[in-house]
C-alpha atoms as an extended CHARMM CRD file, in Angstrom:
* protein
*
       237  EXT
         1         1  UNK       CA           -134.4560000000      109.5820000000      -51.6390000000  PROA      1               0.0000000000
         2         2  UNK       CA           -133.2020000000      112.9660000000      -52.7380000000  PROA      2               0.0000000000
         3         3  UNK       CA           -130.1590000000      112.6740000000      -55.1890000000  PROA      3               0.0000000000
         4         4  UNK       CA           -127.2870000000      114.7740000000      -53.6190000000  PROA      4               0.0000000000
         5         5  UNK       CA           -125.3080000000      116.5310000000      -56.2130000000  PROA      5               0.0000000000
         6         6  UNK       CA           -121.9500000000      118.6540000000      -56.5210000000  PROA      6               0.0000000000
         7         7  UNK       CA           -121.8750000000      122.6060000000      -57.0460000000  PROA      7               0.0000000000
         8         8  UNK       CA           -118.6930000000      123.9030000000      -59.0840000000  PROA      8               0.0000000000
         9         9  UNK       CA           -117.4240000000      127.3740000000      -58.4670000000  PROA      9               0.0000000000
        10        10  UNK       CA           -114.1270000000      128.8180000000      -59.0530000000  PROA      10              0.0000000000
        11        11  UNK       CA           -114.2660000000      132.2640000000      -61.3800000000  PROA      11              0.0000000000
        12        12  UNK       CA           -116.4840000000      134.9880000000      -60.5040000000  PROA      12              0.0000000000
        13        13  UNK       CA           -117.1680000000      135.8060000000      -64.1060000000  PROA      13              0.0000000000
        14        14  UNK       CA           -117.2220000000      134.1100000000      -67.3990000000  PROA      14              0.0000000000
        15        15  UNK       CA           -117.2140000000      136.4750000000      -70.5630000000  PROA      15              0.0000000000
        16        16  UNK       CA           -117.9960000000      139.5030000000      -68.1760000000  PROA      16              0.0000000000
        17        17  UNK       CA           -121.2160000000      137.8730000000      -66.9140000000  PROA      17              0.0000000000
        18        18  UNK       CA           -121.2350000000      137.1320000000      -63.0310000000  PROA      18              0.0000000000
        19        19  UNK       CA           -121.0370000000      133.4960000000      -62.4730000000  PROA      19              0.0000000000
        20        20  UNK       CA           -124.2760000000      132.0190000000      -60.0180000000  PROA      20              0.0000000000
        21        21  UNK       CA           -121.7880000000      130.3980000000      -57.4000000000  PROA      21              0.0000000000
        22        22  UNK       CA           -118.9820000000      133.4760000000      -58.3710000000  PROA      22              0.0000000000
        23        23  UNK       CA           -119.6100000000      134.5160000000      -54.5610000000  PROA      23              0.0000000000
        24        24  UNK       CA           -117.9910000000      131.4190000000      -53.1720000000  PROA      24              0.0000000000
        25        25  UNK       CA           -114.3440000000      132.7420000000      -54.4700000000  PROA      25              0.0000000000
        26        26  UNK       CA           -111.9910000000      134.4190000000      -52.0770000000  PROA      26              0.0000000000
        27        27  UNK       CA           -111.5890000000      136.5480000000      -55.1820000000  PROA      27              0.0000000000
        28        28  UNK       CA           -115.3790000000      138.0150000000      -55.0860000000  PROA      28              0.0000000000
        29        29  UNK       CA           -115.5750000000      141.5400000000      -53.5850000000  PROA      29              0.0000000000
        30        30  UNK       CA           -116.9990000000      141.3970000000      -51.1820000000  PROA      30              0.0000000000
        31        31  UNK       CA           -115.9980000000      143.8750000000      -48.1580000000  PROA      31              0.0000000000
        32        32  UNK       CA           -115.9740000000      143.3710000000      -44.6510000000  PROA      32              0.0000000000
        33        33  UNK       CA           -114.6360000000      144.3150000000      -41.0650000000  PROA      33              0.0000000000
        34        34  UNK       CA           -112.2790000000      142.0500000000      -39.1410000000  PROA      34              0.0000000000
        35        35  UNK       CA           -110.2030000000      142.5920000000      -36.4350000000  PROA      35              0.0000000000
        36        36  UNK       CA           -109.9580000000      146.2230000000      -36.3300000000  PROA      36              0.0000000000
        37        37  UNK       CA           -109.3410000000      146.4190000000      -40.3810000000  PROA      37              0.0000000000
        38        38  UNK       CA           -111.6640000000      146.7130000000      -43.5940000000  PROA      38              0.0000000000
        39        39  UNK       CA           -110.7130000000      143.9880000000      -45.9070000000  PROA      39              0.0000000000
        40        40  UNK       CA           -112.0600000000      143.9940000000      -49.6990000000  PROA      40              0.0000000000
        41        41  UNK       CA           -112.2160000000      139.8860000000      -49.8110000000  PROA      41              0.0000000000
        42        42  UNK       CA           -111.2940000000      137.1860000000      -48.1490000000  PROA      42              0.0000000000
        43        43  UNK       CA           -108.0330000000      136.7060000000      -49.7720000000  PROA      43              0.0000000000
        44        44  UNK       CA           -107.1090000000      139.4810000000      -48.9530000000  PROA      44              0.0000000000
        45        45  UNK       CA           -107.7230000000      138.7470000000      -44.9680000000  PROA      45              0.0000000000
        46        46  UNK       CA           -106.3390000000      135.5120000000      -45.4750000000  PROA      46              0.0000000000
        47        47  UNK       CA           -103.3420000000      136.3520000000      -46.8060000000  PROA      47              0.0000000000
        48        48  UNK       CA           -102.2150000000      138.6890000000      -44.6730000000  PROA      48              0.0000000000
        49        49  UNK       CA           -102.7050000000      136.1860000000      -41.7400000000  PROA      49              0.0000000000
        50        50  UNK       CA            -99.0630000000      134.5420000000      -42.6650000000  PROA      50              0.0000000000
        51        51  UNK       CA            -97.4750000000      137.5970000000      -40.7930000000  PROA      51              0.0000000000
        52        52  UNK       CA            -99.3650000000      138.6940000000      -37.8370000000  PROA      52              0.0000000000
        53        53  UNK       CA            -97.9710000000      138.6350000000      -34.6360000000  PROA      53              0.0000000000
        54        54  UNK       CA            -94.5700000000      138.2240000000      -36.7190000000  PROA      54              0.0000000000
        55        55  UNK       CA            -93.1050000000      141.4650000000      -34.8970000000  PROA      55              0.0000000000
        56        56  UNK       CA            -90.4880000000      142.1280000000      -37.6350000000  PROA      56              0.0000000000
        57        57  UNK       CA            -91.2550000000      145.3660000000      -39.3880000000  PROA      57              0.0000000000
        58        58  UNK       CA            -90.7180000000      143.7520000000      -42.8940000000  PROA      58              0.0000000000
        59        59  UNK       CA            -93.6300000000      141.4580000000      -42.0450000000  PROA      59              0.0000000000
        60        60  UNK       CA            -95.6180000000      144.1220000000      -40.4620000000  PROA      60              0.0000000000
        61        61  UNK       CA            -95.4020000000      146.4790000000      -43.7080000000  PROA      61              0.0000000000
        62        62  UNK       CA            -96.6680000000      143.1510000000      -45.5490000000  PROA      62              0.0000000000
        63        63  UNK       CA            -99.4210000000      142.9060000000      -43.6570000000  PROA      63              0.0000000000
        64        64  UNK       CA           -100.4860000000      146.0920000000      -44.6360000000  PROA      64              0.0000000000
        65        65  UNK       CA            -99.2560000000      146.2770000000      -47.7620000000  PROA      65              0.0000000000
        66        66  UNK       CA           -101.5170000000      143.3260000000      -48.2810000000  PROA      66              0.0000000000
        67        67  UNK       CA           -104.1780000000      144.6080000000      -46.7930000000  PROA      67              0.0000000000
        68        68  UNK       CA           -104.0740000000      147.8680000000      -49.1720000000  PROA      68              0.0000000000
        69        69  UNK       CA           -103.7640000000      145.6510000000      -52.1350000000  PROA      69              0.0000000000
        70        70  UNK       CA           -105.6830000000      147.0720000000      -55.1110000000  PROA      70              0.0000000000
        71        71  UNK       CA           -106.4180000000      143.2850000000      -56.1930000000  PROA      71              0.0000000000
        72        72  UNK       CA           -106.8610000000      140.2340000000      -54.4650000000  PROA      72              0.0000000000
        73        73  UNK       CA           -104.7190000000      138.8370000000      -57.3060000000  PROA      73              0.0000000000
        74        74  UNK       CA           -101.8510000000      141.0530000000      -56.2110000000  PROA      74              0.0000000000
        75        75  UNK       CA           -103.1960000000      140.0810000000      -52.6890000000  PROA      75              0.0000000000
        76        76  UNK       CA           -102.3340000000      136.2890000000      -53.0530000000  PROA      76              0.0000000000
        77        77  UNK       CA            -99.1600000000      137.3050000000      -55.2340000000  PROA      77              0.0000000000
        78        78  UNK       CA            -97.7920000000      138.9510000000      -52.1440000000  PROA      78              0.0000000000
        79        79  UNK       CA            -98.7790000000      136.2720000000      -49.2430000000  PROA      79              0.0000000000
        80        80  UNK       CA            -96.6560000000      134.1970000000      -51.6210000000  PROA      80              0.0000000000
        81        81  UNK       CA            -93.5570000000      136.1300000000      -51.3470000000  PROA      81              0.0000000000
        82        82  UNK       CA            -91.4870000000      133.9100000000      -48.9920000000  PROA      82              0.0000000000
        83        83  UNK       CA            -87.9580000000      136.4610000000      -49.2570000000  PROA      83              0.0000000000
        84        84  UNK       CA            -90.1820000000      137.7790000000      -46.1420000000  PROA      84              0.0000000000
        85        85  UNK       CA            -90.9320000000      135.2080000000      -43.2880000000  PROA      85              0.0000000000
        86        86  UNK       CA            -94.1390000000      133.5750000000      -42.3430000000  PROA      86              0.0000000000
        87        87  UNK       CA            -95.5980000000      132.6510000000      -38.9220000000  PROA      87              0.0000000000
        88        88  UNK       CA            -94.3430000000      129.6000000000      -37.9920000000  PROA      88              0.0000000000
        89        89  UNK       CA            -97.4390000000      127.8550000000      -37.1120000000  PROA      89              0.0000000000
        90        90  UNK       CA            -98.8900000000      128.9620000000      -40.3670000000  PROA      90              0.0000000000
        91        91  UNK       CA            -99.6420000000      125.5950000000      -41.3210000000  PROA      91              0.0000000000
        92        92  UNK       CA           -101.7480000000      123.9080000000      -38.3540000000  PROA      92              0.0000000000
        93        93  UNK       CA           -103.6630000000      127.4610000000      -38.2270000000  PROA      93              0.0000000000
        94        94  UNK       CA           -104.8650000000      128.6690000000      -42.0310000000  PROA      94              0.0000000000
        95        95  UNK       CA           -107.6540000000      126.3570000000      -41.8560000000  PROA      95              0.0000000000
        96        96  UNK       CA           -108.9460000000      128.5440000000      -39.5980000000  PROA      96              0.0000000000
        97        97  UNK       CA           -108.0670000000      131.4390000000      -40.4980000000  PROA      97              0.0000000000
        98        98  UNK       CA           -110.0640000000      130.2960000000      -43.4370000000  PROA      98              0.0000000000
        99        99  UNK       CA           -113.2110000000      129.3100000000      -42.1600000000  PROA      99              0.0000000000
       100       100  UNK       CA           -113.3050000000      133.0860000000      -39.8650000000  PROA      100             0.0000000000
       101       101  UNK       CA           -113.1030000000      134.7810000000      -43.1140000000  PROA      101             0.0000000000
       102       102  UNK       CA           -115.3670000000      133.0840000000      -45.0440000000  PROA      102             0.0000000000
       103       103  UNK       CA           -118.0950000000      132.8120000000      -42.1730000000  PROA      103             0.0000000000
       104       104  UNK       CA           -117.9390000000      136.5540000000      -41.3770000000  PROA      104             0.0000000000
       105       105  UNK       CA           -118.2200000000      137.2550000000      -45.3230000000  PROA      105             0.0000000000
       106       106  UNK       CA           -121.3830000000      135.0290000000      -45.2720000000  PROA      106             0.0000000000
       107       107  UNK       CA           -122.4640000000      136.9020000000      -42.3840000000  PROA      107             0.0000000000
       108       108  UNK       CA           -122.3250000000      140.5040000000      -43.3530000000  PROA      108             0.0000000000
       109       109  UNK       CA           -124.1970000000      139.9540000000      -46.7230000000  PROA      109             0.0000000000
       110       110  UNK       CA           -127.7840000000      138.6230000000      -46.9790000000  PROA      110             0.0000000000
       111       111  UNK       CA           -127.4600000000      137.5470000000      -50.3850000000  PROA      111             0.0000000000
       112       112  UNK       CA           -124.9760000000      135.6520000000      -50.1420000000  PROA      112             0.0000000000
       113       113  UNK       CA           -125.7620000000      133.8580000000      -46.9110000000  PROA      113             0.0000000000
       114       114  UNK       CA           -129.0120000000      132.8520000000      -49.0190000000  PROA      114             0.0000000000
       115       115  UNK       CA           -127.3590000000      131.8930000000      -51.6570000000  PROA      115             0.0000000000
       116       116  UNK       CA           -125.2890000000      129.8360000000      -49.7180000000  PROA      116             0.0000000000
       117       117  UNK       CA           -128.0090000000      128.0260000000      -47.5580000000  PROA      117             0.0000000000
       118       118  UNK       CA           -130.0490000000      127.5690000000      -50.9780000000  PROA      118             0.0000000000
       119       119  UNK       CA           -127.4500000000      125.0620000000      -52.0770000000  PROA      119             0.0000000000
       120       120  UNK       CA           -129.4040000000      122.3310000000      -49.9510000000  PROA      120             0.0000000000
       121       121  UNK       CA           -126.7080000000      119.4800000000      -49.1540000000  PROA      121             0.0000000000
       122       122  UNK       CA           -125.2970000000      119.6100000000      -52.2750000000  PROA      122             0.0000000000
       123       123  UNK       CA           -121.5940000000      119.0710000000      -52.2690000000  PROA      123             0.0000000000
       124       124  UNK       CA           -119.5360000000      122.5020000000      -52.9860000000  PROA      124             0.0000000000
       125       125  UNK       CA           -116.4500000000      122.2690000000      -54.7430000000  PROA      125             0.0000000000
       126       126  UNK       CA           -113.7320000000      124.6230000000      -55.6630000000  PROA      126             0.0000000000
       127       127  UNK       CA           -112.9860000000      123.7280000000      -59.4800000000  PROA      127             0.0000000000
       128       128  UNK       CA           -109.6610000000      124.4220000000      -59.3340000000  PROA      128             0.0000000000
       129       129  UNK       CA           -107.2950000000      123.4420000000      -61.9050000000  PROA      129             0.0000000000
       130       130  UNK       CA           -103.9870000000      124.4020000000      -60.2110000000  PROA      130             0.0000000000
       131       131  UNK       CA           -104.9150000000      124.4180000000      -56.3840000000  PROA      131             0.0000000000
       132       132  UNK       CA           -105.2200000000      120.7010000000      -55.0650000000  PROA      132             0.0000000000
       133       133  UNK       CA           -105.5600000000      122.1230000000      -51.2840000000  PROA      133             0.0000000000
       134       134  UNK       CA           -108.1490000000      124.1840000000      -51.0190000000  PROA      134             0.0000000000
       135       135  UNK       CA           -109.4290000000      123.2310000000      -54.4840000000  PROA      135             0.0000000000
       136       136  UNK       CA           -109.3550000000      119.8220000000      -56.4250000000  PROA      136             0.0000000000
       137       137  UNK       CA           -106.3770000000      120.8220000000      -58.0410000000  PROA      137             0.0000000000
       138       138  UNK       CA           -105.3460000000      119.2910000000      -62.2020000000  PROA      138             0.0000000000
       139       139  UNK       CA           -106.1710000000      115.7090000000      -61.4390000000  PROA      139             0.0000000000
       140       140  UNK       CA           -109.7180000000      116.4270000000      -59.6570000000  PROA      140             0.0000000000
       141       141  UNK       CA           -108.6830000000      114.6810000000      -56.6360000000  PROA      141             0.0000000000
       142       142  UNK       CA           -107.3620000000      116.9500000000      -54.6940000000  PROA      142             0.0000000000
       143       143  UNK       CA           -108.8270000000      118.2870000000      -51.0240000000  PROA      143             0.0000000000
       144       144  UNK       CA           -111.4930000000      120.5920000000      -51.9580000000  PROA      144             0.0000000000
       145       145  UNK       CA           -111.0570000000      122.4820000000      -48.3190000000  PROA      145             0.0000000000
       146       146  UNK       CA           -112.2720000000      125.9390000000      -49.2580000000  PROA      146             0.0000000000
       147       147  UNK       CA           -115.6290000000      123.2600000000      -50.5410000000  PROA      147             0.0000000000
       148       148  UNK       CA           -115.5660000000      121.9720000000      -47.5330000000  PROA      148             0.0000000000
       149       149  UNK       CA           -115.3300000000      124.8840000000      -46.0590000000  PROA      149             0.0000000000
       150       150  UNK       CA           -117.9660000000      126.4080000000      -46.8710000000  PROA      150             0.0000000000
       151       151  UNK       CA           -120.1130000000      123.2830000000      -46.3260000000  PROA      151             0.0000000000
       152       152  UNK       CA           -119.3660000000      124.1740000000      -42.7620000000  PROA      152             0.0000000000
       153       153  UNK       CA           -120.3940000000      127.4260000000      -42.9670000000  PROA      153             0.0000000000
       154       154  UNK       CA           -123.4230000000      126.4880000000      -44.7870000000  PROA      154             0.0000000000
       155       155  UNK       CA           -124.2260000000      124.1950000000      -41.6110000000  PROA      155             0.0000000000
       156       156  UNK       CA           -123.2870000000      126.8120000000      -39.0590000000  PROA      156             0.0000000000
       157       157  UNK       CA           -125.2940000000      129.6070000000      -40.2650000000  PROA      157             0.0000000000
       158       158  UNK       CA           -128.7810000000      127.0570000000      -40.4750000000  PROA      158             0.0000000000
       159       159  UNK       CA           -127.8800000000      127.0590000000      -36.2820000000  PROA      159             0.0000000000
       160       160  UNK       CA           -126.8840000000      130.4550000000      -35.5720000000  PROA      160             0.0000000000
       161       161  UNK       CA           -127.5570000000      133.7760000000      -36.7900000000  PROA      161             0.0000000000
       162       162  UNK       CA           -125.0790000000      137.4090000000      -35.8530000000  PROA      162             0.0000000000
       163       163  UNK       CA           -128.3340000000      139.1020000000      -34.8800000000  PROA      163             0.0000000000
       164       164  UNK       CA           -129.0960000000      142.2620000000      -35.3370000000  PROA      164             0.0000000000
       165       165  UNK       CA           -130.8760000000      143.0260000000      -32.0880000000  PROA      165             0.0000000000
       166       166  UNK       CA           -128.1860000000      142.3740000000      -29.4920000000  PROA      166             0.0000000000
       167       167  UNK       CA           -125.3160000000      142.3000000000      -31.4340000000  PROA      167             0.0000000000
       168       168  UNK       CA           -124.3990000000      139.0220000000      -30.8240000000  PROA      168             0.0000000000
       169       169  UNK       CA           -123.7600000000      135.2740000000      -32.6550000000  PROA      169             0.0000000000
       170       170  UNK       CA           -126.8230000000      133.0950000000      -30.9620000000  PROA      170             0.0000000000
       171       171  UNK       CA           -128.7000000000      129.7720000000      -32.2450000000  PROA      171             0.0000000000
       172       172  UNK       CA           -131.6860000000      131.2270000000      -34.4740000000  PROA      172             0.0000000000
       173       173  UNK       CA           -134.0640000000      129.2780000000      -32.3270000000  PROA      173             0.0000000000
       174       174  UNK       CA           -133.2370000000      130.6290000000      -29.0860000000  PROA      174             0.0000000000
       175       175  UNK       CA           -133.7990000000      134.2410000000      -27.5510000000  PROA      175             0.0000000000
       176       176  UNK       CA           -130.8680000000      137.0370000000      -27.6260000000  PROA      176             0.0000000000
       177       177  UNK       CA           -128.9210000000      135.9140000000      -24.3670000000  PROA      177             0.0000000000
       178       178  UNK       CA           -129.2410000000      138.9500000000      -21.4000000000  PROA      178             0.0000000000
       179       179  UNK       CA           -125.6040000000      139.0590000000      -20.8780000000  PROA      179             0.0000000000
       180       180  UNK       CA           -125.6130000000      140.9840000000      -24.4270000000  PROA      180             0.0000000000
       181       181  UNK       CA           -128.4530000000      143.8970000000      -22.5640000000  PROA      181             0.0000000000
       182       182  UNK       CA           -127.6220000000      146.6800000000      -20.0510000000  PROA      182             0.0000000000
       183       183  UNK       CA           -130.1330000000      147.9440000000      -18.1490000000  PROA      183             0.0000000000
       184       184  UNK       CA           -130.0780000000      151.8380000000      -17.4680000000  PROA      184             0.0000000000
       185       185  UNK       CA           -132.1840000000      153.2830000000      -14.4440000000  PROA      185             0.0000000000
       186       186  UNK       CA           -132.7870000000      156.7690000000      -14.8430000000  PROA      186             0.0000000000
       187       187  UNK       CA           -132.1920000000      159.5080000000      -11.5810000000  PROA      187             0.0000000000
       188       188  UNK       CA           -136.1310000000      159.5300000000      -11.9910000000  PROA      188             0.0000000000
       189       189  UNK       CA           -136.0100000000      155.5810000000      -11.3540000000  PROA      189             0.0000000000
       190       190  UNK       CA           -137.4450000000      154.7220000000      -15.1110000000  PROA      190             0.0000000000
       191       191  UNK       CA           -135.1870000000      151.9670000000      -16.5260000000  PROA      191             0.0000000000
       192       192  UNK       CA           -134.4900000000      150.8500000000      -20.2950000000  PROA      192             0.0000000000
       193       193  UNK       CA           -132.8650000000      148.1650000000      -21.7830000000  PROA      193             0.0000000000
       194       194  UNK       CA           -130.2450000000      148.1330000000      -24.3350000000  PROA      194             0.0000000000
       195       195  UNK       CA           -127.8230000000      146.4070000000      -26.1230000000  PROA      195             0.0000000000
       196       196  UNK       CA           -124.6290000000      146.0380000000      -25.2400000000  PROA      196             0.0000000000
       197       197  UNK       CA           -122.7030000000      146.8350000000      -28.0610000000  PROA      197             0.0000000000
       198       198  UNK       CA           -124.4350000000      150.1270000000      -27.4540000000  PROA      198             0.0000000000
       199       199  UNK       CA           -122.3700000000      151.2440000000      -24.5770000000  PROA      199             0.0000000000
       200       200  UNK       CA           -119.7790000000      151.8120000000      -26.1950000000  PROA      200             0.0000000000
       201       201  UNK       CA           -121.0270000000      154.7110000000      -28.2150000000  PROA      201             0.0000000000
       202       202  UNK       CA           -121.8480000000      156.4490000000      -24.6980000000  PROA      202             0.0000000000
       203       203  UNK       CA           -124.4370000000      157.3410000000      -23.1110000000  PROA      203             0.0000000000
       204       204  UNK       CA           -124.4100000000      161.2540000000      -23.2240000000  PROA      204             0.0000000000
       205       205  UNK       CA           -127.0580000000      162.9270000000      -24.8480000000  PROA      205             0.0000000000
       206       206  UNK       CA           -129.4720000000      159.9410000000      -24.3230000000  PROA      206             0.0000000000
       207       207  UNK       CA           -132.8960000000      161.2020000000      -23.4430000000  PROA      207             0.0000000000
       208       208  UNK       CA           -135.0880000000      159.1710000000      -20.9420000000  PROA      208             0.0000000000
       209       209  UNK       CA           -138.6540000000      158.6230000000      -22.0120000000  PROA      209             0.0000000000
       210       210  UNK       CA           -140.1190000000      159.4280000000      -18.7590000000  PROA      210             0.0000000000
       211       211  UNK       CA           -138.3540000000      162.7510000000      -17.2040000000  PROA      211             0.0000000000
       212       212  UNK       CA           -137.4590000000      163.5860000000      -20.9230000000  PROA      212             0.0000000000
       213       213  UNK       CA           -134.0290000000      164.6390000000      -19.6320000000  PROA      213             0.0000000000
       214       214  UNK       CA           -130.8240000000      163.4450000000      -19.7920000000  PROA      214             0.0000000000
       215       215  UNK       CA           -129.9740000000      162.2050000000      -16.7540000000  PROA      215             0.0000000000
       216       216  UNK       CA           -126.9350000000      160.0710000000      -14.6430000000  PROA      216             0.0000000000
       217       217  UNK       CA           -128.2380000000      156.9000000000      -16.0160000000  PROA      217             0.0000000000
       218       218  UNK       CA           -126.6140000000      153.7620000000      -13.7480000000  PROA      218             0.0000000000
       219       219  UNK       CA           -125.9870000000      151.0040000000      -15.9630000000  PROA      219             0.0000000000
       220       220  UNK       CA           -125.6350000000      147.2880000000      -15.4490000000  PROA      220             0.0000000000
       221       221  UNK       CA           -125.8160000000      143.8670000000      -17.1460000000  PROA      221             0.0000000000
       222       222  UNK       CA           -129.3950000000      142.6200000000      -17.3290000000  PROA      222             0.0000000000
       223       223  UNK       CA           -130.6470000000      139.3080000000      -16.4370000000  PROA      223             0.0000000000
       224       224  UNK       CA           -133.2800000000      136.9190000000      -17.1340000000  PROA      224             0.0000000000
       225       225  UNK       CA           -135.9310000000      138.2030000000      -14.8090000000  PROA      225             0.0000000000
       226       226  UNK       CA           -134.5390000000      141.8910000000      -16.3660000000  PROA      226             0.0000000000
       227       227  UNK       CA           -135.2590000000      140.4940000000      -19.6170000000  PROA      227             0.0000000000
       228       228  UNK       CA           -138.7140000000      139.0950000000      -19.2220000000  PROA      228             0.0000000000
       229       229  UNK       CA           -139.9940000000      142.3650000000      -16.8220000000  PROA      229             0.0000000000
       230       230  UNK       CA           -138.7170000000      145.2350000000      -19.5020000000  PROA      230             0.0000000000
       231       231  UNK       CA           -139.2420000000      143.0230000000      -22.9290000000  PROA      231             0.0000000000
       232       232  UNK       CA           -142.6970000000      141.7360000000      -22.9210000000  PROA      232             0.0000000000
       233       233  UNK       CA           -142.2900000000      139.6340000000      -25.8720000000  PROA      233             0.0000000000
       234       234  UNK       CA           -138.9190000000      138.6440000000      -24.6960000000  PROA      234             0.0000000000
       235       235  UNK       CA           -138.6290000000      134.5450000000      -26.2540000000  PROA      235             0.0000000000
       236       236  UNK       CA           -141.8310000000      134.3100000000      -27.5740000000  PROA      236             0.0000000000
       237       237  UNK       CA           -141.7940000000      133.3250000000      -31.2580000000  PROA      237             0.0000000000
């Protein structure tokens, strides 16, 4: 029986040398896109998240001002400024605010996906001395959620993959789903099929292959018999 063991992680660096589980910090840098805004980690993201939706323009210039943040030090020092209100359901919802962040960081960057999945079923724990919520705090017994967290995550993305073909989140074992394709029938009546996500660059200036012209191309969501007729290898493995 395989001995299950714990991974520590809480700085990035030690003396200036990257640390091997440094990546599993909300400190790491580590950029990434979420709703609508570039974020340069997830404490940065997560912070912020105290005042959306607020509607006050002091907590609206915090969200940005977070957001802008040269550190994620100065990050965290400002989501802790409470002379400017928080959302009030900011406890029953930064556990998930968490585990967004952290999945979409594991999702944008290979490396650290793989890092993360090479961890096995080892336990992850965030080594913190001060933090006893999302770390184990002074007395090592505190909740470990950002661990936990990322256990989670680790799970999740041994399911389902953001794939790059379609665009969307699917299980790794199963085909991209034809709701995410369009198919385009040329004036000439040659059809294509493309990703959704696509559309929304426009479809001016594409060429089709057959008339080599570019033509009033009718779009519309594709479908499983769509799928199989213009993807020949569409679900095989």
């Amino acid at each position: 029986m395989k001995n299950i063991m714990a991974i520590k992680f809480y700085k990035i660096k030690e003396n200036g040398v990257p640390l091997p589980y440094g990546c599993f910090s909300n400190f790491s840098r580590h950029l990434f896109w979420l709703d609508g805004l570039t974020w340069p980690t997830t404490e940065h993201y997560f912070q912020a998240q105290k005042y959306k939706g607020m509607g006050f323009p002091p907590c609206i210039a915090q969200y940005i001002k977070i957001n802008k943040a040269e550190t994620p030090r100065i990050a965290a020092d400002l989501g802790r400024d409470r002379t400017i209100p928080i959302r009030p359901d900011w406890e029953q919802v930064k556990d998930d605010v968490m585990r967004k962040c952290v999945l979409k960081k594991f999702q944008v960057y290979p490396d650290l996906k793989k890092i993360l999945l090479d961890t096995g079923d080892e336990e992850l724990i965030e080594d913190s001395p001060y933090d006893a919520y999302w770390g184990v705090g002074p007395k090592g017994d505190g909740k470990n959620m950002l661990g936990k967290i990322l256990v989670e995550t680790r799970a999740y993305l041994r399911e389902y993959t953001h794939c790059p073909t379609c665009g969307t989140t699917h299980r790794i074992k199963e085909p991209c789903p034809p709701e995410s394709f369009v198919v385009l029938t040329c004036s000439c009546g040659n059809e294509d099929l493309i990703p959704g996500d696509v559309m929304c660059m426009g479809l001016k200036g594409m060429m089709c292959g057959q008339c080599n012209k570019d033509t009033g191309w009718k779009p519309k969501k594709a479908t499983l018999e769509d799928m199989k007729r213009l993807w020949p290898d569409y679900g095989k493995k």
